[in-house]
C-alpha beads as a LAMMPS data file, in Angstrom:
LAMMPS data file: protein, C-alpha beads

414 atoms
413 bonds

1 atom types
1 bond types

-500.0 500.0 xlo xhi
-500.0 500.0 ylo yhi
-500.0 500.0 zlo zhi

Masses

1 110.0

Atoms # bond

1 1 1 0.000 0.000 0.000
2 1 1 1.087 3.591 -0.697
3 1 1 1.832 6.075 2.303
4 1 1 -0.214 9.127 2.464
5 1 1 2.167 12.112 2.647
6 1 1 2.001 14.118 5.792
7 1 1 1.035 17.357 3.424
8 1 1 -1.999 15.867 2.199
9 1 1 -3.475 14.829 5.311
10 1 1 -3.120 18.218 6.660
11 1 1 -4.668 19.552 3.488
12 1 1 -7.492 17.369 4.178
13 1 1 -8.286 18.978 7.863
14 1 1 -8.022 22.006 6.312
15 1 1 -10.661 21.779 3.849
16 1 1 -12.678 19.731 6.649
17 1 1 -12.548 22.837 8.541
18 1 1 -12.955 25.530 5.473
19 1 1 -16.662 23.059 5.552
20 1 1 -17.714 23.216 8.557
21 1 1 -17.178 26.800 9.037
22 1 1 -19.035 27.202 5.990
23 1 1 -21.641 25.074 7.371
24 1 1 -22.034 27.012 10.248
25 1 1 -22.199 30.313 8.343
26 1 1 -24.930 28.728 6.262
27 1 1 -26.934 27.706 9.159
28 1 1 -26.304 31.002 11.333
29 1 1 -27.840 33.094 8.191
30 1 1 -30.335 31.069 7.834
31 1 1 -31.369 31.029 11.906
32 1 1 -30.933 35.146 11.410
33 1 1 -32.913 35.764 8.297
34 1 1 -35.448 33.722 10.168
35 1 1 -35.479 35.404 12.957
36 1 1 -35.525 38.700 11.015
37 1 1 -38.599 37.871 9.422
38 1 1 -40.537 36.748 12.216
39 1 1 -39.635 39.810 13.965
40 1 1 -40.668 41.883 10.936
41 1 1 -43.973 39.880 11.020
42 1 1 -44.418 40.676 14.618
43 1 1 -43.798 44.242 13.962
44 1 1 -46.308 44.478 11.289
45 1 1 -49.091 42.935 13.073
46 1 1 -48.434 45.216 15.985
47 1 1 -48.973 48.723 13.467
48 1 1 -52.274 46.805 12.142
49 1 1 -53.124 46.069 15.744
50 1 1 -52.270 50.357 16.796
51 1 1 -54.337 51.109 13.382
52 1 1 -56.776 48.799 14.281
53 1 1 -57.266 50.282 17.732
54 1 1 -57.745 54.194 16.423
55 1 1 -60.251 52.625 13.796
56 1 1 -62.496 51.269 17.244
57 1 1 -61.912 54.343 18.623
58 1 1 -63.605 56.237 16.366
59 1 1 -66.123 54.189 16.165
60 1 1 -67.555 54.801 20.035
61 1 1 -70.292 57.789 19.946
62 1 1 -68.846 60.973 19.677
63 1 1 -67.879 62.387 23.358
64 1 1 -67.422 59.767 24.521
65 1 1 -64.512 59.398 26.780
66 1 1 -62.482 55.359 26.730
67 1 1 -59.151 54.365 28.270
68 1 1 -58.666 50.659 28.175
69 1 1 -57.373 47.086 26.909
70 1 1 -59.162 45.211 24.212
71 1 1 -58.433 42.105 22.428
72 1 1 -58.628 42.684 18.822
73 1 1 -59.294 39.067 17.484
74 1 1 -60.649 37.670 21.034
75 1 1 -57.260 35.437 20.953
76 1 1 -56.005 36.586 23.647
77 1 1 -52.705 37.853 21.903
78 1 1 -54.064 41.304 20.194
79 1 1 -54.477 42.799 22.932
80 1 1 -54.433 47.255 22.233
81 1 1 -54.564 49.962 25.137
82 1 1 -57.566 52.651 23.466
83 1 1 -57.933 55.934 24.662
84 1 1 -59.788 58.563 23.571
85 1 1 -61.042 61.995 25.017
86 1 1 -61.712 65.413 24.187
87 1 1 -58.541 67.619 23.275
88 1 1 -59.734 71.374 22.811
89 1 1 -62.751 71.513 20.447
90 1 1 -61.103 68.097 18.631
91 1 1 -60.688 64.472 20.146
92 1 1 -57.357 63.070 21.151
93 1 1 -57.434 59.205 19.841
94 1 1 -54.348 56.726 20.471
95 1 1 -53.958 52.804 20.318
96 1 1 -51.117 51.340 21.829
97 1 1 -50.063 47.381 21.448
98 1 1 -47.789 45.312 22.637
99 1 1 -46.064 41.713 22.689
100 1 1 -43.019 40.941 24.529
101 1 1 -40.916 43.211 24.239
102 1 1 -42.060 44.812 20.847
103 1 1 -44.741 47.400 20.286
104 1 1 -46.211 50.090 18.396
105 1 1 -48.710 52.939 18.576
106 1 1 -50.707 55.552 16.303
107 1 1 -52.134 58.790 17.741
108 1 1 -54.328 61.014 16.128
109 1 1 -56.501 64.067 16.301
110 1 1 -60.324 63.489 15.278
111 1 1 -62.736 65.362 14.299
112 1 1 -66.195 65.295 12.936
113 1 1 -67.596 66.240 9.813
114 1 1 -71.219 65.696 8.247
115 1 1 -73.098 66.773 5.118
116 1 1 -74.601 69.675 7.442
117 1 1 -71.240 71.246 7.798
118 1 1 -69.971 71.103 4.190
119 1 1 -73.066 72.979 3.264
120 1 1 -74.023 75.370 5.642
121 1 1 -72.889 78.876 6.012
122 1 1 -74.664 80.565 8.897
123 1 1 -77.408 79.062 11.402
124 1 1 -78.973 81.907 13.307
125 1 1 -81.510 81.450 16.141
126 1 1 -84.758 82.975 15.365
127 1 1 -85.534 85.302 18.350
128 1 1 -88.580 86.805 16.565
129 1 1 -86.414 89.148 14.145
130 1 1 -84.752 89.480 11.077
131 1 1 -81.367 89.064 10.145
132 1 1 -80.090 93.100 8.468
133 1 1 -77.129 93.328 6.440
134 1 1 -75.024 96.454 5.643
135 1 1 -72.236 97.545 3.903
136 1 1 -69.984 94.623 2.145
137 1 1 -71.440 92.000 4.030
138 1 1 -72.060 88.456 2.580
139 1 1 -73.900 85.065 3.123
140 1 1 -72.982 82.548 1.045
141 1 1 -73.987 78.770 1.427
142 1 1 -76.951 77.188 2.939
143 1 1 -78.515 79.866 5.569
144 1 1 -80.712 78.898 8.639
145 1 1 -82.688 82.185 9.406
146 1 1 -85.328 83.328 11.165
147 1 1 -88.598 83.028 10.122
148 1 1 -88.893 86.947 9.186
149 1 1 -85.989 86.935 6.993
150 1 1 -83.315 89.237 6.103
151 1 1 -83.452 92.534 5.862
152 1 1 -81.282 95.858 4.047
153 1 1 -80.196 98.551 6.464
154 1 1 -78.590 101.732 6.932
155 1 1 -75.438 101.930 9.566
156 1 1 -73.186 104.478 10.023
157 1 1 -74.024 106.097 6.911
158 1 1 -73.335 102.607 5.184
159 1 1 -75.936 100.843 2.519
160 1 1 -76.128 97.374 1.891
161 1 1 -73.899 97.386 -1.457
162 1 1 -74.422 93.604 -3.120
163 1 1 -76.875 92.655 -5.129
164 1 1 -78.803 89.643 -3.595
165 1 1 -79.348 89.411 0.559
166 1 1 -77.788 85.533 0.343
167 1 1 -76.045 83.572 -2.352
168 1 1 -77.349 80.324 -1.570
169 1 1 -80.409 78.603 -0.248
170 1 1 -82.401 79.763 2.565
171 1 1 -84.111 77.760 5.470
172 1 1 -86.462 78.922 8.596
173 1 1 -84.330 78.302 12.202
174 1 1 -85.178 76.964 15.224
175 1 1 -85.156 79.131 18.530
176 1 1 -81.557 77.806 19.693
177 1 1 -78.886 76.691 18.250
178 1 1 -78.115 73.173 17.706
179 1 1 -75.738 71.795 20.902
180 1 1 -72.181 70.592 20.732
181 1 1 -72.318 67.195 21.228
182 1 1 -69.384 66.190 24.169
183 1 1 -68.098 69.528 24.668
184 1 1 -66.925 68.250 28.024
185 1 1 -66.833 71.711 29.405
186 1 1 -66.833 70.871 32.840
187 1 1 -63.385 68.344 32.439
188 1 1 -61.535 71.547 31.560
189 1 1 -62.944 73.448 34.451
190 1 1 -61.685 70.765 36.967
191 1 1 -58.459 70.821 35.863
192 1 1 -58.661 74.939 37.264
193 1 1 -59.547 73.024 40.360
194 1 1 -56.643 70.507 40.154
195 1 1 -58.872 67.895 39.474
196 1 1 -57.532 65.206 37.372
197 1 1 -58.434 62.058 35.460
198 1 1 -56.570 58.313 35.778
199 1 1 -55.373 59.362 32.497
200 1 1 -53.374 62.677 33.837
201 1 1 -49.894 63.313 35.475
202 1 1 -49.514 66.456 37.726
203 1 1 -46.938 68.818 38.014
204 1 1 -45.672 71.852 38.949
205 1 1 -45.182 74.102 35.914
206 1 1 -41.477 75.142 37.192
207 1 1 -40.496 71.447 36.178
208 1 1 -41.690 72.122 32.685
209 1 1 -38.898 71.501 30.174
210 1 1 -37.179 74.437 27.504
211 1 1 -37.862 71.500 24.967
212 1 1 -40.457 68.919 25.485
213 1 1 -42.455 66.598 23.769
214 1 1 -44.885 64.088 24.820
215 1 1 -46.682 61.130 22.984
216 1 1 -50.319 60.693 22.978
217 1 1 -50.631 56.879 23.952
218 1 1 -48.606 57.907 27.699
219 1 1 -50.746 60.165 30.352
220 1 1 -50.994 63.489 29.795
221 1 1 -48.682 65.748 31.430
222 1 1 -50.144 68.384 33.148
223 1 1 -48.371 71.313 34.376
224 1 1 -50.168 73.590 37.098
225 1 1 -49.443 76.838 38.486
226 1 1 -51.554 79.087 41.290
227 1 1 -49.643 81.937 39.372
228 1 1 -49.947 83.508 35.946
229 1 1 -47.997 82.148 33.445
230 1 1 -45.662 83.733 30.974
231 1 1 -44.611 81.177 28.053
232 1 1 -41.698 82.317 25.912
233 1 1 -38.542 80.272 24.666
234 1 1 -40.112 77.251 25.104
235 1 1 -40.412 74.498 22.352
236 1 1 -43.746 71.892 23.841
237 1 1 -45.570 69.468 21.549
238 1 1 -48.007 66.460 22.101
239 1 1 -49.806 65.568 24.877
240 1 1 -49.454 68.306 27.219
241 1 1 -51.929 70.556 29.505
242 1 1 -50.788 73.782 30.756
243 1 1 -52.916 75.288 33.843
244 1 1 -52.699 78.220 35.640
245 1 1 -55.117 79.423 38.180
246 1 1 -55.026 82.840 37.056
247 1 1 -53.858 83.861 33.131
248 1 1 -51.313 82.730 30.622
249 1 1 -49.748 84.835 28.570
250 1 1 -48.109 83.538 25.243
251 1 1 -45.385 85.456 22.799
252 1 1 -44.019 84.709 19.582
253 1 1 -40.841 83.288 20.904
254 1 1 -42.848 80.116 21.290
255 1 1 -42.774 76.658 19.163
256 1 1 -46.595 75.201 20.526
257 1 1 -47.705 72.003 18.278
258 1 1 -50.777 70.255 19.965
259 1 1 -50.941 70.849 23.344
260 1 1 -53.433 72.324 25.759
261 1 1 -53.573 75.694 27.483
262 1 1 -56.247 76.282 29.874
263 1 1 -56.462 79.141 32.136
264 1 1 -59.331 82.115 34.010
265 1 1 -57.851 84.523 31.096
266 1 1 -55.149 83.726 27.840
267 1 1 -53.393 86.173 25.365
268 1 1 -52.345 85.153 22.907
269 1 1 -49.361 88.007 22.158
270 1 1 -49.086 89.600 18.237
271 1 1 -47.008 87.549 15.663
272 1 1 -47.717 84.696 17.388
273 1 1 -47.444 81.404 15.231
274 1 1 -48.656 77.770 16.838
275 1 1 -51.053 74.798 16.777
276 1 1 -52.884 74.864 19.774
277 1 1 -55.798 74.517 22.091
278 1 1 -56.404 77.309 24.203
279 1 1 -59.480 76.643 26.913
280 1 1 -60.546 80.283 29.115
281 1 1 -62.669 80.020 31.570
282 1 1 -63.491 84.044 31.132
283 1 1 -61.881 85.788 28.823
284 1 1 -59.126 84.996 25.675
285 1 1 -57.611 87.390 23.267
286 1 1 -55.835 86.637 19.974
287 1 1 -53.930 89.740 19.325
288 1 1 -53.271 91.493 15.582
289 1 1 -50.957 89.204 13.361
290 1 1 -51.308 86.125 14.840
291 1 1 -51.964 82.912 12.861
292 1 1 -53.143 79.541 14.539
293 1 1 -53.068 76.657 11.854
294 1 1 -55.665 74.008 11.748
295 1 1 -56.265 71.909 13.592
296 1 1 -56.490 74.860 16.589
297 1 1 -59.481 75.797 18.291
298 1 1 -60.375 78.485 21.080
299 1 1 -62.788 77.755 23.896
300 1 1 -64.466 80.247 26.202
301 1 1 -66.593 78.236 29.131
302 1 1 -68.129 80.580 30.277
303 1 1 -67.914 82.412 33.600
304 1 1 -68.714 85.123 35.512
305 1 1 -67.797 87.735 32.886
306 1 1 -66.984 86.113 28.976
307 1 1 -65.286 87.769 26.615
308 1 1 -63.534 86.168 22.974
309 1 1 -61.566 89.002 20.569
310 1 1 -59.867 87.848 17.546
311 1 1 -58.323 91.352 16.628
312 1 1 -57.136 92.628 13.153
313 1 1 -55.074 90.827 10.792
314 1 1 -55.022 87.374 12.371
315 1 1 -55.598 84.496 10.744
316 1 1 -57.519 81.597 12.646
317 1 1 -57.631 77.647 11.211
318 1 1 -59.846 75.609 13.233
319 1 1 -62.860 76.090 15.879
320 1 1 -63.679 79.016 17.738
321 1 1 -66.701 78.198 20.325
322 1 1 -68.075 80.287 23.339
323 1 1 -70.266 78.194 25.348
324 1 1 -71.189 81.481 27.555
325 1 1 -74.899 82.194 26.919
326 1 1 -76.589 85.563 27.003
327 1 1 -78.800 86.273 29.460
328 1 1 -81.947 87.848 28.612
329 1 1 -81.407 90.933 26.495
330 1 1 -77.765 91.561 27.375
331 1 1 -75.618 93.846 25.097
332 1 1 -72.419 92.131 26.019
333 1 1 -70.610 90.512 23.363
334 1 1 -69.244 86.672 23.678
335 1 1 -67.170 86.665 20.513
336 1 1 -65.911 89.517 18.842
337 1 1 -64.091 89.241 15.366
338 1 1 -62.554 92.359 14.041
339 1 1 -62.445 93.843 10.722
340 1 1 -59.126 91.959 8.492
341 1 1 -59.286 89.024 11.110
342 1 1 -60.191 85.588 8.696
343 1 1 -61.416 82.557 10.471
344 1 1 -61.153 79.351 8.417
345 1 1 -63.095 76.951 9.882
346 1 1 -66.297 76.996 12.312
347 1 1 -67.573 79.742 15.002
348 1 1 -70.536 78.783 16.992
349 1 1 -71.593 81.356 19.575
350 1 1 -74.531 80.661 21.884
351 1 1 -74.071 84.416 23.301
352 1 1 -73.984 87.749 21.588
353 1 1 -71.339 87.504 18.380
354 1 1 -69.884 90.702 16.503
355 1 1 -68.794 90.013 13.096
356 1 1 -67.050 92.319 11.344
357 1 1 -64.122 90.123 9.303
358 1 1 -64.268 87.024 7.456
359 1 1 -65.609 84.018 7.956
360 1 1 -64.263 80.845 5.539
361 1 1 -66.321 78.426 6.829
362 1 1 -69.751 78.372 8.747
363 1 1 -71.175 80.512 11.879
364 1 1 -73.700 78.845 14.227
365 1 1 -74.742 81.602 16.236
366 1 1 -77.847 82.681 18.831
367 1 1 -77.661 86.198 18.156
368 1 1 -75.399 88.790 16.122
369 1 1 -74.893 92.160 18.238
370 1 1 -72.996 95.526 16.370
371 1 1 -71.676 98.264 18.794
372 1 1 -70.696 101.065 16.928
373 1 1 -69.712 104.949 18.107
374 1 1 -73.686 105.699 17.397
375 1 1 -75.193 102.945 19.247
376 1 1 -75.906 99.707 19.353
377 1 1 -77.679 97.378 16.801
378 1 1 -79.006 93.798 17.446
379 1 1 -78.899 91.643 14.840
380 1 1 -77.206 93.144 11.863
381 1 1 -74.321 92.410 9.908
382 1 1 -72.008 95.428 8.664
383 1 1 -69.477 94.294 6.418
384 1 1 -68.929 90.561 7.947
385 1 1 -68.700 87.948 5.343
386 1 1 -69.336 84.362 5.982
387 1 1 -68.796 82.377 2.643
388 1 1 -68.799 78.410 3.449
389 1 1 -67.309 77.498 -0.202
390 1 1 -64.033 78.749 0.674
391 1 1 -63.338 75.756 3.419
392 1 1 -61.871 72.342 1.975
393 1 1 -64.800 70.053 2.878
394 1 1 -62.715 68.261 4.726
395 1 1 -62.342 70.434 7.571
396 1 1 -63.244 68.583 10.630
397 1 1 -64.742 70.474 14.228
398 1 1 -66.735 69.057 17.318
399 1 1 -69.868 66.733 16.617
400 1 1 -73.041 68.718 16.188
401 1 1 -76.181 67.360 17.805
402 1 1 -78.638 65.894 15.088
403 1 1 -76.077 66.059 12.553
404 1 1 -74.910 63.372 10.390
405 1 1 -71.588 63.252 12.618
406 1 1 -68.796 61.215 10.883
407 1 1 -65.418 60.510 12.319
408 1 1 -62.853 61.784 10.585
409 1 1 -58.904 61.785 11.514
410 1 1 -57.688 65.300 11.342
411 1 1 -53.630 64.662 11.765
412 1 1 -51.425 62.046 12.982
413 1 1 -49.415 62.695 15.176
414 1 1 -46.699 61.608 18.352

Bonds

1 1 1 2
2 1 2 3
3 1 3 4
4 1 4 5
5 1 5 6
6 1 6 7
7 1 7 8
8 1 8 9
9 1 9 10
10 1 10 11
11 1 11 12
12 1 12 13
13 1 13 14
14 1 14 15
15 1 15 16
16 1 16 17
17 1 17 18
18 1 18 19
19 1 19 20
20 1 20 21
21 1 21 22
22 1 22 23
23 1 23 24
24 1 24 25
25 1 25 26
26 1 26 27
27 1 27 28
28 1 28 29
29 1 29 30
30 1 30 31
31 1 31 32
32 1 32 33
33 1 33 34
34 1 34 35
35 1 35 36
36 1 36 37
37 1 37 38
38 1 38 39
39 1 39 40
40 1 40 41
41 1 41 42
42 1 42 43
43 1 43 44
44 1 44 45
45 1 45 46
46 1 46 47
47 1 47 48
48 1 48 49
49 1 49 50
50 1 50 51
51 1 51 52
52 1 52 53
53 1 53 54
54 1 54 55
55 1 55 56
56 1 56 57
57 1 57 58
58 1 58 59
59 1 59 60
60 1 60 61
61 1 61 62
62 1 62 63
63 1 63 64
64 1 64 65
65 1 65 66
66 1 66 67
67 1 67 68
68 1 68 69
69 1 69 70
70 1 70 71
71 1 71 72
72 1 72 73
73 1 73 74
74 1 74 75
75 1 75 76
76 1 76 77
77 1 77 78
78 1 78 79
79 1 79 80
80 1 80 81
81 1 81 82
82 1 82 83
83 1 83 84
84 1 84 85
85 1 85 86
86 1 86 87
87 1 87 88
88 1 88 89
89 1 89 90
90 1 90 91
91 1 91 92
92 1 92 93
93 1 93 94
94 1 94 95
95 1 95 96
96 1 96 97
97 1 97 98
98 1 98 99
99 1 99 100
100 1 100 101
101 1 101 102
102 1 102 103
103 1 103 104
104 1 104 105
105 1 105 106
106 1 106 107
107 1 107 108
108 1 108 109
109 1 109 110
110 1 110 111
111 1 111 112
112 1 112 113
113 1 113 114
114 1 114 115
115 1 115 116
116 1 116 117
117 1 117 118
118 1 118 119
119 1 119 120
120 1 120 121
121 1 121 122
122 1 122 123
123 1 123 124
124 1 124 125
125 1 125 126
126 1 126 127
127 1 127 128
128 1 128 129
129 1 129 130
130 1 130 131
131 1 131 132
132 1 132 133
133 1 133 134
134 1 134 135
135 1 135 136
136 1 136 137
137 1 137 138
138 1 138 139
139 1 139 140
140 1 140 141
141 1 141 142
142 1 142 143
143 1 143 144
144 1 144 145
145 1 145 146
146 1 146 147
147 1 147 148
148 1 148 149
149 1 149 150
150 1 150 151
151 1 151 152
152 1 152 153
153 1 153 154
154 1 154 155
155 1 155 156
156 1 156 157
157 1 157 158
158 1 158 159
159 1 159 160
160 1 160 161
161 1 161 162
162 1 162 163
163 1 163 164
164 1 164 165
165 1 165 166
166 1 166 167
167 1 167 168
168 1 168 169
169 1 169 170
170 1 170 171
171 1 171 172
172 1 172 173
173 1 173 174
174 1 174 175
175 1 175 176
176 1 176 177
177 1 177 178
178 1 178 179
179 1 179 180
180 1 180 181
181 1 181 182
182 1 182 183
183 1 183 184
184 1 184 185
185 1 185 186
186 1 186 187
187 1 187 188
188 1 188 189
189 1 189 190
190 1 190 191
191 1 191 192
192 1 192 193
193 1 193 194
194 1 194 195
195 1 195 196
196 1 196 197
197 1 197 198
198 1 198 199
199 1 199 200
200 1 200 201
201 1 201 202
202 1 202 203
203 1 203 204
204 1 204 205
205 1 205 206
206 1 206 207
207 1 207 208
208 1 208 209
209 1 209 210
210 1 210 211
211 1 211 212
212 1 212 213
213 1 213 214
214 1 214 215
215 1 215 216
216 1 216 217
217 1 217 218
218 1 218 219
219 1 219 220
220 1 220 221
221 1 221 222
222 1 222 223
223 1 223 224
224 1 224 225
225 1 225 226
226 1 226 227
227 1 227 228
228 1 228 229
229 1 229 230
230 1 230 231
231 1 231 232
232 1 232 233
233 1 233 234
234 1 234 235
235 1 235 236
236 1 236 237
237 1 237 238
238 1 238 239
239 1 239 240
240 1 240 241
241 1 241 242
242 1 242 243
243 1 243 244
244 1 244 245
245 1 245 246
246 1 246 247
247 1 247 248
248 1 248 249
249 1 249 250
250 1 250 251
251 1 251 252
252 1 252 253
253 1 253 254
254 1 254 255
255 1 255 256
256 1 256 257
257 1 257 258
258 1 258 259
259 1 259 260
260 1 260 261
261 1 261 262
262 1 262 263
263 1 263 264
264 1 264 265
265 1 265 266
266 1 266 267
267 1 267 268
268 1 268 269
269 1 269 270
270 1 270 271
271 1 271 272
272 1 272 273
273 1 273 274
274 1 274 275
275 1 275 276
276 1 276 277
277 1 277 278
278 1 278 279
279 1 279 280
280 1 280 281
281 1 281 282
282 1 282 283
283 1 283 284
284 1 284 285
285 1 285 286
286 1 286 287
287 1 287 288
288 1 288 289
289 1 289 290
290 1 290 291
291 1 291 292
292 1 292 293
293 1 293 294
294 1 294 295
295 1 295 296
296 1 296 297
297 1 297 298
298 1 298 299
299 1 299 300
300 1 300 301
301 1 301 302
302 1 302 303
303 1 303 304
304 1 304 305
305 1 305 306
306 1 306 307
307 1 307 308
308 1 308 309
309 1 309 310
310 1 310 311
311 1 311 312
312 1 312 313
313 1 313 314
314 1 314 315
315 1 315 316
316 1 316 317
317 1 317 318
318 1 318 319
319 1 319 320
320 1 320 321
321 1 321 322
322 1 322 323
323 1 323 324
324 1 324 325
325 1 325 326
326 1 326 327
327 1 327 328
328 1 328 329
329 1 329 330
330 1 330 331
331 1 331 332
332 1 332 333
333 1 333 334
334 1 334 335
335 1 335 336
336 1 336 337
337 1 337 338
338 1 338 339
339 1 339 340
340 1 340 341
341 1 341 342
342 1 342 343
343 1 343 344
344 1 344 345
345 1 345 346
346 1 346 347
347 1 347 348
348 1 348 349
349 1 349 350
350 1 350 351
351 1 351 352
352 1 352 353
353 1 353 354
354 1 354 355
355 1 355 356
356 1 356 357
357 1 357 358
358 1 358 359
359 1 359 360
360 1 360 361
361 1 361 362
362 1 362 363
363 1 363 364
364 1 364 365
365 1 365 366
366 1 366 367
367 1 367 368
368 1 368 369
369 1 369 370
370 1 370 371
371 1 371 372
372 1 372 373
373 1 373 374
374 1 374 375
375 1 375 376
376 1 376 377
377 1 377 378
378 1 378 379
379 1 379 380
380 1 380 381
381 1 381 382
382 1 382 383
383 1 383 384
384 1 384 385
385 1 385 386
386 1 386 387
387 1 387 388
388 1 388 389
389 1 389 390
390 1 390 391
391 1 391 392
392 1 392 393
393 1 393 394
394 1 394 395
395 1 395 396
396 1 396 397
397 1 397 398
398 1 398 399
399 1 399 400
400 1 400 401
401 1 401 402
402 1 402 403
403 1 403 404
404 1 404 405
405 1 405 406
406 1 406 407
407 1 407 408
408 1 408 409
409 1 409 410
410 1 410 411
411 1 411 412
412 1 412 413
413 1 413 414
């Protein structure tokens, strides 16, 4: 028999080894790419469980306040944490699901929209008078009016100066207003009395953050102070409440995306630019040159003394609503919109409104009130314009009772 050399039976350990390493290599990508893949499934199903979850949220009843687990599939491995509950004039939505130590979420900002608010302009109470126009004002859309009507008239040496009363169709009123369905006016006022939800986390506003942003599916933040607040500098987004017993005050030197402000009395300082909620219990200003993008909306409760301005030149996306109702034959005004202020979106008023700038969008509204340097005029119109076909009809606000309300996400966000 022939002797193997020494050489070759090294060689053949080598190439032993050189396959087996190869082996392994083969089998470790193959364990990885598995693994990969059923991680990637797992991810998946969790974002169709989170979407899943926002898409039961909005189907509860509009108002309707939720925090808790549900299983999805009834499997008893879908479980999603739901909550939903009002956020300004808009709902706050978020899912949140989980397995192991993966998970995902979707948050959102709802809204409601309906046939009734993509066509009307203007629903006025009828309190047994007509509606009188003057100057460059304008309806335009479908008008709920009283049942005597509108009417032309003469102010401060001012004619009506268009050619038809309303550009649109015309229908008779009914002696209120249609409610807001879920306004939830009294949550806001508890939080002025430091009363909080399961869903809230308290704090004292001098722990508040230069930069700080929060995500919907956690509890809300909620930053209190006995003292009036001055915010300026600071750069705050998602789910956040700011409180202060007494006023906040807000500049332009402010980044605000989402969160909450609720106070007795807010200003809102000139050039200011932000996406916001702001919730007064008594009185809130929006000073000249300020712009709010949509979705923002502005809430006065309604207290001792109410009081809404939106001054000159500012420019207003989203909801403005006084819940404050006149009493009797009171000359005070709720809402007060200034001439060169545009509001695109919805203004409902169940006090005394002055209207005097531009409307994109529709006005529901008990009573219009004019003070001018010669006296006062109940319900008339000098140069206000409220023209519904200039708002996208997808623009979302609260859920109006009797209405067709439909669920609609407004933004996605944290």
């Amino acid at each position: 028999m022939k002797r193997l050399k020494a050489g070759s039976l090294t060689y053949a350990v080598f190439i032993s080894v050189i396959a087996a390493i190869i082996c392994l290599l083969m089998i470790t990508l193959a364990f990885a790419n598995r693994t990969f893949f059923i991680r990637s499934d797992v991810r998946e199903k969790l974002k169709d469980n989170a979407l899943s979850g926002v898409a039961l949220a909005m189907a509860l009843p509009p108002g309707e306040e939720h925090f808790d687990w549900h299983d999805l599939y009834q499997e008893g491995s879908d479980s999603v944490l739901i909550k939903k509950r009002p956020w300004g004039a808009y709902e706050m939505i978020s899912a949140y699901a989980q397995t192991g130590n993966n998970s995902s979420s979707r948050s959102a900002i709802a809204g409601y929209s309906s046939s009734q608010s993509r066509e009307t302009s203007l629903y006025l109470a009828d309190r047994n008078r007509p509606l009188q126009l003057a100057g460059n004002a304008l309806l335009k859309g479908k008008c709920w009016l009283p049942r005597k009507g509108l009417d032309k008239a003469y102010i401060e040496g001012t004619h009506y100066s268009r050619e038809k009363m309303i550009y649109g169709q015309s229908n008779v009123s009914k002696s209120t207003i249609p409610p807001i369905v879920g306004g939830k006016e009294h949550m806001w006022k508890d939080y002025l009395e430091k009363k909080l939800t399961d869903q809230d986390s308290a704090l004292d506003f001098g722990e508040i953050s230069a930069e700080l942003s929060h995500p919907f599916y956690r509890k809300t933040l909620v930053f209190f102070s006995d003292q009036a607040i001055g915010l300026s500098g600071l750069q705050l987004s998602g789910n956040i409440v700011v409180v202060s017993g007494k006023k906040i005050v807000v500049d332009k030197n402010n980044r605000l995306e989402d969160i909450v402000l609720v106070a007795p009395v807010i200003i809102l300082e000139e050039e200011l630019k932000a996406e916001l909620q702001a919730i007064a219990r008594d009185t809130l200003i929006v000073k000249s040159k300020t712009e709010l993008r949509y979705p923002s909306s502005l809430l006065v409760l309604g207290g001792e003394k109410t009081y809404l301005s939106i001054e000159s030149n500012t420019a207003i996306s989203g909801c403005i609503i006084s819940y404050a109702e006149a009493r009797g034959r009171s000359l005070d005004l709720a809402i007060e919109i200034m001439p060169d202020a545009i509001v695109n979106g919805l203004v409902y008023c169940k006090g005394n409104l002055e209207h005097m700038g531009k409307v994109n969008g529709l006005v529901l509204g008990n009573a219009f009130l004019l003070k001018t340097p010669s006296g006062v005029y109940e319900n008339h119109l000098l140069h206000g314009e409220i023209d519904r076909s200039e708002l996208a009809s997808e623009f979302c606000g609260p859920a109006v009772e009797d209405w067709n309300n439909q669920t609609r996400i407004v933004k996605w966000t944290l």
